[in-house]
C-alpha positions as CSV (number, residue, x, y, z in Angstrom):
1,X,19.8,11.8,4.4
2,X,16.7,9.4,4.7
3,X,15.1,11.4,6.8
4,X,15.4,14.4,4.6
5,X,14.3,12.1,2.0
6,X,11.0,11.0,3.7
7,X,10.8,14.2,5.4
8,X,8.1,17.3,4.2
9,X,12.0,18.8,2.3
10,X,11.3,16.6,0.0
11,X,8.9,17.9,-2.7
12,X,8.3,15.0,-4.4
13,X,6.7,13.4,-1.0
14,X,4.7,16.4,-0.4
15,X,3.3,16.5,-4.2
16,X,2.3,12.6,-4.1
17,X,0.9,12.6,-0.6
18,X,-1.7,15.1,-1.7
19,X,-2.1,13.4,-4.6
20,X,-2.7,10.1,-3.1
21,X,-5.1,11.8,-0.4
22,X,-6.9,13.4,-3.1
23,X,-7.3,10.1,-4.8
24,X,-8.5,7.8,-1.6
25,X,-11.1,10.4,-0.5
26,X,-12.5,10.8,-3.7
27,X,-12.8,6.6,-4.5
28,X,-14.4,6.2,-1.1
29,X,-16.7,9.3,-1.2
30,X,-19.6,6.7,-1.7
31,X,-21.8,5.9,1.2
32,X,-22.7,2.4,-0.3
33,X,-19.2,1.4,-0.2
34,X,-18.5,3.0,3.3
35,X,-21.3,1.4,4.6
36,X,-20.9,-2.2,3.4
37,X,-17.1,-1.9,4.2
38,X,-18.3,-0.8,8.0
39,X,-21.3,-3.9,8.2
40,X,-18.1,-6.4,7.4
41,X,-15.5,-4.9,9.4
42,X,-16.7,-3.6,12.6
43,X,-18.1,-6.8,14.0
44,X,-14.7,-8.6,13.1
45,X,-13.0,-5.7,14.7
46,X,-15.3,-6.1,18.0
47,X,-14.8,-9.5,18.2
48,X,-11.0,-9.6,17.7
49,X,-10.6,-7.3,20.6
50,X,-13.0,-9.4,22.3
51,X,-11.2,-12.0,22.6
52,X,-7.6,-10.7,22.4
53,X,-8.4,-8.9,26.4
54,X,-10.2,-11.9,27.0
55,X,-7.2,-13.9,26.5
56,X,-5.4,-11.2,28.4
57,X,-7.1,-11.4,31.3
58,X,-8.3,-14.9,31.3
59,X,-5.9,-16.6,34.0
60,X,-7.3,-14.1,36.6
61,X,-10.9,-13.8,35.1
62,X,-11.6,-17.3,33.5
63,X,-15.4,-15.7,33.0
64,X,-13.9,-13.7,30.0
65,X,-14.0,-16.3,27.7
66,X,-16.9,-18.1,28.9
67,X,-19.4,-16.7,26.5
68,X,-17.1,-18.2,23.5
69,X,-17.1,-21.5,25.4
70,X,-20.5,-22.4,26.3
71,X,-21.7,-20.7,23.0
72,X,-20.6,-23.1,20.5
73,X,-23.0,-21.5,17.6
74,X,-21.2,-18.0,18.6
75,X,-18.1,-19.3,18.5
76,X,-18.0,-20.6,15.2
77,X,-19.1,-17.1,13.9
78,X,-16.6,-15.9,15.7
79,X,-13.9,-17.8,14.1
80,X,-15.2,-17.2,10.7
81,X,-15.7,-13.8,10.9
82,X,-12.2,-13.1,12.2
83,X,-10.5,-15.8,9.6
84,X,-12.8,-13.9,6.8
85,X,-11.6,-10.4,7.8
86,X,-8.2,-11.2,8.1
87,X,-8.0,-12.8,4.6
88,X,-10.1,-10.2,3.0
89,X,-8.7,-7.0,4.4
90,X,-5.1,-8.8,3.7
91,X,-5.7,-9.4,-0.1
92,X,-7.8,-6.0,-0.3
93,X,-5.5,-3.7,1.3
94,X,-2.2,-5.4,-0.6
95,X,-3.7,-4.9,-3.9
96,X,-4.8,-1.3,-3.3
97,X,-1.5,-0.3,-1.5
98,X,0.5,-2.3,-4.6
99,X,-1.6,-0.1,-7.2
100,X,-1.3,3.0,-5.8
101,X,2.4,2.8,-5.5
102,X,2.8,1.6,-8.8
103,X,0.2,4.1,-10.0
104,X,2.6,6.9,-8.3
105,X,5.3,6.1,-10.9
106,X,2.9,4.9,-14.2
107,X,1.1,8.0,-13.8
108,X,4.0,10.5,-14.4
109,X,5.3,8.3,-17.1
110,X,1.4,8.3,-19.2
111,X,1.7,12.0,-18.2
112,X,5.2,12.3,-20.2
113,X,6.2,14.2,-16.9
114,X,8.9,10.7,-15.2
115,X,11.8,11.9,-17.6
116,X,11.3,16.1,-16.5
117,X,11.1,14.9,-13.1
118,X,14.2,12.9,-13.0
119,X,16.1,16.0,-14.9
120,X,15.4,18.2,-12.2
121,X,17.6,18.7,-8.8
122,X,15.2,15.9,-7.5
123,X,17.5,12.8,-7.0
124,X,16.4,9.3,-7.9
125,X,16.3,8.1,-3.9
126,X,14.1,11.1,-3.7
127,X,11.5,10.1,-6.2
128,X,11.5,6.4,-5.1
129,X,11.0,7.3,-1.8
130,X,8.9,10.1,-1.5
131,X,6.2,8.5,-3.8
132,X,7.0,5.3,-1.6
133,X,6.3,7.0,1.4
134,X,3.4,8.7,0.6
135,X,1.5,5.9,-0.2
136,X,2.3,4.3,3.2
137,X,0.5,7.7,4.6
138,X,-2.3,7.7,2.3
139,X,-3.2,3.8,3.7
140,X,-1.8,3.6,7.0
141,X,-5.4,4.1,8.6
142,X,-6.3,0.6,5.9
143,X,-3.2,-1.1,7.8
144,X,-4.0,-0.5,11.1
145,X,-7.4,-2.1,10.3
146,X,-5.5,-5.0,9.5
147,X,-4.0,-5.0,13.0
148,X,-7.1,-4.9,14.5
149,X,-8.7,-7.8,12.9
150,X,-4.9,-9.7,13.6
151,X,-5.5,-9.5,17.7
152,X,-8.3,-11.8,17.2
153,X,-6.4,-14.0,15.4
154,X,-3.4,-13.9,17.4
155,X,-5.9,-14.4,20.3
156,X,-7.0,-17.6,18.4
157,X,-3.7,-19.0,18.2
158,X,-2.7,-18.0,22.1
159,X,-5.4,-19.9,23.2
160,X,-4.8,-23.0,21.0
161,X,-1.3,-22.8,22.2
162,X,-2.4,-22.4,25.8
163,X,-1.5,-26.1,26.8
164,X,1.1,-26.5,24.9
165,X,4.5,-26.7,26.6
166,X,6.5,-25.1,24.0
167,X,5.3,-21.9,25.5
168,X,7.1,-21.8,29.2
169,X,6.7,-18.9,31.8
170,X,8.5,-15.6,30.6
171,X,8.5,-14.3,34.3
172,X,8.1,-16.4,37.1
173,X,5.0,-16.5,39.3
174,X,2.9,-15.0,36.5
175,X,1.0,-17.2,34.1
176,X,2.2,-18.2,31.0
177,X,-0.3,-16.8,28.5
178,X,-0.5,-12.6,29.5
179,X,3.7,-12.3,29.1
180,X,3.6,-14.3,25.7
181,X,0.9,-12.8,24.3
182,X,2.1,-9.1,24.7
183,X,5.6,-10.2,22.8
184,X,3.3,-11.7,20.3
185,X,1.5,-8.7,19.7
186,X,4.6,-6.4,19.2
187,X,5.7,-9.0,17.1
188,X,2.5,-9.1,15.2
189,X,2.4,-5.3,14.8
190,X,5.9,-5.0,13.6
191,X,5.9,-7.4,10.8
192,X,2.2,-5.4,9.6
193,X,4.5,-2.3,9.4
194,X,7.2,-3.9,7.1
195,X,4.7,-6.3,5.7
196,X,3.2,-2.5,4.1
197,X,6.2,-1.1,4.0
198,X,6.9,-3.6,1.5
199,X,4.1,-4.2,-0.2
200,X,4.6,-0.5,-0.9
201,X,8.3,-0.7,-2.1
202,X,7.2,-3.3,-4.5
203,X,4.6,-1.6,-5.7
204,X,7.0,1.3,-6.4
205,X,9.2,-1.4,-8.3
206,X,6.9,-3.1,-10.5
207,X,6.1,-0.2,-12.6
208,X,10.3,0.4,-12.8
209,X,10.5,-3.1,-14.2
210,X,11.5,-3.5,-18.0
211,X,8.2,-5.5,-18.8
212,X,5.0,-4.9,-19.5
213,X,3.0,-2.9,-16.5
214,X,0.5,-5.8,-15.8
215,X,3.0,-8.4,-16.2
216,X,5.5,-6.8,-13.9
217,X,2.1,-6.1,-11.6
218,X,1.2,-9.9,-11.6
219,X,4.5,-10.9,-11.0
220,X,5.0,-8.5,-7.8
221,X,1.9,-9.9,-6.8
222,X,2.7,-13.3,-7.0
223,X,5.7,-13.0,-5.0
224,X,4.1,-11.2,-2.4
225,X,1.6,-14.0,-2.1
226,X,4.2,-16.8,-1.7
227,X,5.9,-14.5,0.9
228,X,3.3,-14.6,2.9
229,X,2.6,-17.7,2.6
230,X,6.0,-18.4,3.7
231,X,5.0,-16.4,6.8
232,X,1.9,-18.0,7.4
233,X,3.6,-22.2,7.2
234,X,7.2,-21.1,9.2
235,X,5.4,-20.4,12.5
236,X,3.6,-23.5,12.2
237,X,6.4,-25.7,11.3
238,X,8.0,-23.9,14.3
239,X,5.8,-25.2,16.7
240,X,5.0,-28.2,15.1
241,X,8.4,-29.6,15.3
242,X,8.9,-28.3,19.3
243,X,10.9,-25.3,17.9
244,X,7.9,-22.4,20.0
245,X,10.6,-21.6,22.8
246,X,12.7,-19.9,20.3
247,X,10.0,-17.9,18.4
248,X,10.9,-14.8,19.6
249,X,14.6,-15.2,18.3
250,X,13.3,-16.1,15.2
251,X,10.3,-13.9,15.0
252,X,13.1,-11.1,15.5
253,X,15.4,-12.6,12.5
254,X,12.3,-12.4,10.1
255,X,12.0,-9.0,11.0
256,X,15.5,-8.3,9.8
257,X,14.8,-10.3,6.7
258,X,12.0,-8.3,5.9
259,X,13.7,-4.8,6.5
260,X,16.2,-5.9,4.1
261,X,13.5,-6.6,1.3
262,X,11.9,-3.1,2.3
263,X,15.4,-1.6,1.6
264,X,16.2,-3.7,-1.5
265,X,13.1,-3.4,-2.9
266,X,13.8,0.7,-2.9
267,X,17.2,0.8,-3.9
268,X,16.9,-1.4,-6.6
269,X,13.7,0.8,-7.7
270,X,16.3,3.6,-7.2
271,X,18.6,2.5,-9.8
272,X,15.6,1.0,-12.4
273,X,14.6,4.5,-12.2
274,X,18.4,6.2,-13.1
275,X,19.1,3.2,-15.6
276,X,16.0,3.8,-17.4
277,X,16.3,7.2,-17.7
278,X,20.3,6.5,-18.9
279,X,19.0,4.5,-21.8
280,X,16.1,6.7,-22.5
281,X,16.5,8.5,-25.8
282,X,17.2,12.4,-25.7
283,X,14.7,14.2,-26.4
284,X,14.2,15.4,-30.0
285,X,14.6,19.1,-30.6
């Protein structure tokens, strides 16, 4: 039945995605924006893959990361830029994916069009998440930029963590840094998926809530912002307190804790969205 739901059956996803297309090509149409978006970006993006292959590669070709070693100017601007891109594409791309969910559900309400939609043989679970997934089409391209600007960082960290002996050999007779930083890289790009997955379920959620739209936005928001900070201080305390041999176990157990917010977040959108049309008044005749 999920499938179904999130599948092109489901009129309500096929609706919203051209809507949401419709909307993201029109708001980015200007060439001002395009271009100032590309002269931030595409150096941070060249950089972080940079120096993710060259931590790759470096136990067989130490050369690879020469240029960031002898270069200390270069490698400052290196580090900034990737730190930069990371934070500002994480806070840009949260608060865009958080409004255009939202917006899929405030804009049939201001439309007077939420209470016809949720009387026709559209269910509930459809309407959540169709409009759900539609906005995780409409910016998946956004969230894979975030990825690419993350293998920098993750490169960052790998090489920090190169001499530390939290981090033994995966496989024997191969070094300890290529192994590790593959798993770290699945990991990476697996929490990106449910870390826009949810952003876009809560998005979905805070214009269900029984407040005020902006107050239920801001307090979406803020949660989502002491999540991740949550994700951003655990891996540290992990390491910090000799814990690193076990990331992957625990790396693994956030990603079940984070599908279960994704699936929470949408069913309890889901029945915000039957209640409130339950205690809705009938219409007059």
């Amino acid at each position: 039945m999920i499938l179904e739901t999130l599948s092109d059956h489901n009129p309500v996803l096929r609706a919203e995605r051209r809507h949401q297309q419709y909307v993201m090509e029109s708001s980015r149409a200007g060439t001002v924006w395009i271009g100032l978006a590309a002269l931030m970006l595409i150096p941070a993006l060249i950089v972080s893959i940079l120096m993710f292959f060259g931590a790759l590669v470096s136990p067989w070709l130490p050369e690879a990361l020469s240029l960031f070693d002898t270069e200390q100017v270069l490698a400052d601007l290196a580090f900034v830029d990737i730190i930069t891109m990371n934070v500002a594409m994480y806070v840009v791309v949260t608060l865009i994916t958080l409004g255009l969910a939202s917006n899929s559900v405030t804009r049939e309400k201001n439309g007077n069009t939420w209470e016809t939609l949720l009387l026709t043989s559209v269910s509930a679970r459809q309407i959540v998440w169709g409009k759900w997934w539609a906005t995780l089409q409409a910016l998946r391209g956004d969230h894979a930029l975030i990825a690419g600007v993350r293998l920098g960082l993750l490169a960052i960290v790998l090489i920090g963590l190169h001499a530390s002996t939290d981090l033994p050999p995966l496989l024997p007779g191969l070094p300890v840094i290529p192994p590790h930083i593959i798993l770290f890289t699945l990991l990476m790009l697996a929490y990106t998926a449910l870390e826009a997955a949810l952003t876009a379920a809560l998005g979905v959620l805070s214009a269900l809530l029984p407040m005020d739209g902006a107050a239920g936005m801001i307090v979406i928001f803020s949660g989502r912002l002491l999540l991740t900070a949550g994700l951003v201080v655990f891996p540290a305390v992990v390491f910090i307190r000799g814990w690193g041999r076990f990331y992957l176990a625990l790396g693994l157990a956030g990603l079940v804790v984070y599908g279960v917010l994704v699936v929470g977040s949408l069913l309890l959108a889901q029945a915000l969205a039957v209640r409130g049309h339950a205690a809705s008044p009938p219409p007059t005749p």
